[in-house]
C-alpha positions in Angstrom: 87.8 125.5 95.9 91.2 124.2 96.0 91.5 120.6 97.0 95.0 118.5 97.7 94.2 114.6 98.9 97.1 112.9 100.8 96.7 109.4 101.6 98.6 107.7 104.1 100.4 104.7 104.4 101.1 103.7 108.0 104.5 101.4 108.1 106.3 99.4 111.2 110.0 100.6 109.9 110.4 103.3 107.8 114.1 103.2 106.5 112.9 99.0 106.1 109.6 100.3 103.9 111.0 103.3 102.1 113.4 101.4 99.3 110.4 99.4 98.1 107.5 102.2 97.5 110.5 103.5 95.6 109.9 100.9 93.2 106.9 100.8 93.8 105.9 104.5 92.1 109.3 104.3 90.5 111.2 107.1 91.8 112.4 109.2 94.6 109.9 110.9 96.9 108.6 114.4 96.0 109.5 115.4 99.2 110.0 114.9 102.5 108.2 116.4 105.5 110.7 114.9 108.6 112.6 111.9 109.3 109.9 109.0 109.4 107.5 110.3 106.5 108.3 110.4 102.7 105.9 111.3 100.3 105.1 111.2 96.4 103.0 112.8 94.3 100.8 110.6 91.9 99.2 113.5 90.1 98.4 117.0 90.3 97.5 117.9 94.2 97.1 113.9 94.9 99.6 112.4 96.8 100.4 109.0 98.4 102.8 108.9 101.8 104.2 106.5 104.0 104.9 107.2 107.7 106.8 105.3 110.6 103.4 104.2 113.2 104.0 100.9 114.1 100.5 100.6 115.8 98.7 101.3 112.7 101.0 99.6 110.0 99.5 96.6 108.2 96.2 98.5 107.9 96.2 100.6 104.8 94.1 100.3 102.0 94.7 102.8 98.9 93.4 102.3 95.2 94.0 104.5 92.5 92.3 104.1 89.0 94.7 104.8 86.0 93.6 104.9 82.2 97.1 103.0 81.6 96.5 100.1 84.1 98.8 97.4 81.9 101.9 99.6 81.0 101.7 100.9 85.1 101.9 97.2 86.2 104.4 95.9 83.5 106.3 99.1 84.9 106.1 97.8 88.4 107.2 94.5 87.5 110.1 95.7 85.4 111.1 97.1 89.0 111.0 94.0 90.8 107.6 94.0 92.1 104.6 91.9 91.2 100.8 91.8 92.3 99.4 90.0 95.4 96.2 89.7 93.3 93.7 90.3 90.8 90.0 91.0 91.2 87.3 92.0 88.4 84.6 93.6 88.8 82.1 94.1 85.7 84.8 95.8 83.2 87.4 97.0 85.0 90.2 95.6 86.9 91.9 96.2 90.3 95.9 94.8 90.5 96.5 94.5 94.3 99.8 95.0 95.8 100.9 94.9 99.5 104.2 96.0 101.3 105.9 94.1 104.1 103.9 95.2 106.4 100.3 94.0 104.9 99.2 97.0 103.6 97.0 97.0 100.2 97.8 99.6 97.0 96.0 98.9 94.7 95.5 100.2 91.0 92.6 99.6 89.0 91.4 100.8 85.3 89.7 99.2 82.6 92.0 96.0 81.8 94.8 94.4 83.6 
């Protein structure tokens, strides 16, 4: 069985949100469906995208776990973007990040 997973992002202004989950995954998205949607891939058949719905921005929660959680956030702050947070939970960490609009990415792995 084939599986792809999309997880979606929902954002009040699109042009306004798109620059910073640019830095945010550090690059360009991997493509773009229409005019209010942009979307990246994270890794094979696992992808993260943002969309213009106003009504439903702020609400997003998305963590991904990462076996390079330091480098990926020393990455991200070499970019211009730092962590709302940090939370532990027996051995492994969770970096918390949110965009303008409130919503929560997160990244965990086993340090941080």
């Amino acid at each position: 069985m084939a599986l792809d997973l999309f997880a979606g992002i929902p954002v009040t202004d699109y042009a306004a949100a798109l620059p910073w989950y640019e830095k945010f995954f550090g690059g360009q998205p991997s493509f773009l469906p229409n005019d209010i949607e942009a979307v990246w891939e994270v890794a094979e058949h696992r992808y993260v995208y943002i969309v213009q719905d106003p009504k439903r921005a702020g609400s997003a929660l998305v963590l991904s776990f990462v076996d390079d959680l330091d480098d990926r956030v020393a990455d991200i702050a070499r970019r211009g973007i730092e962590p709302a947070g940090h939370e532990t939970y027996g051995g492994a960490t969770k970096v918390i990040y949110r965009d303008a609009d409130g919503n929560e990415i997160s990244l965990g792995g086993g340090s941080g």
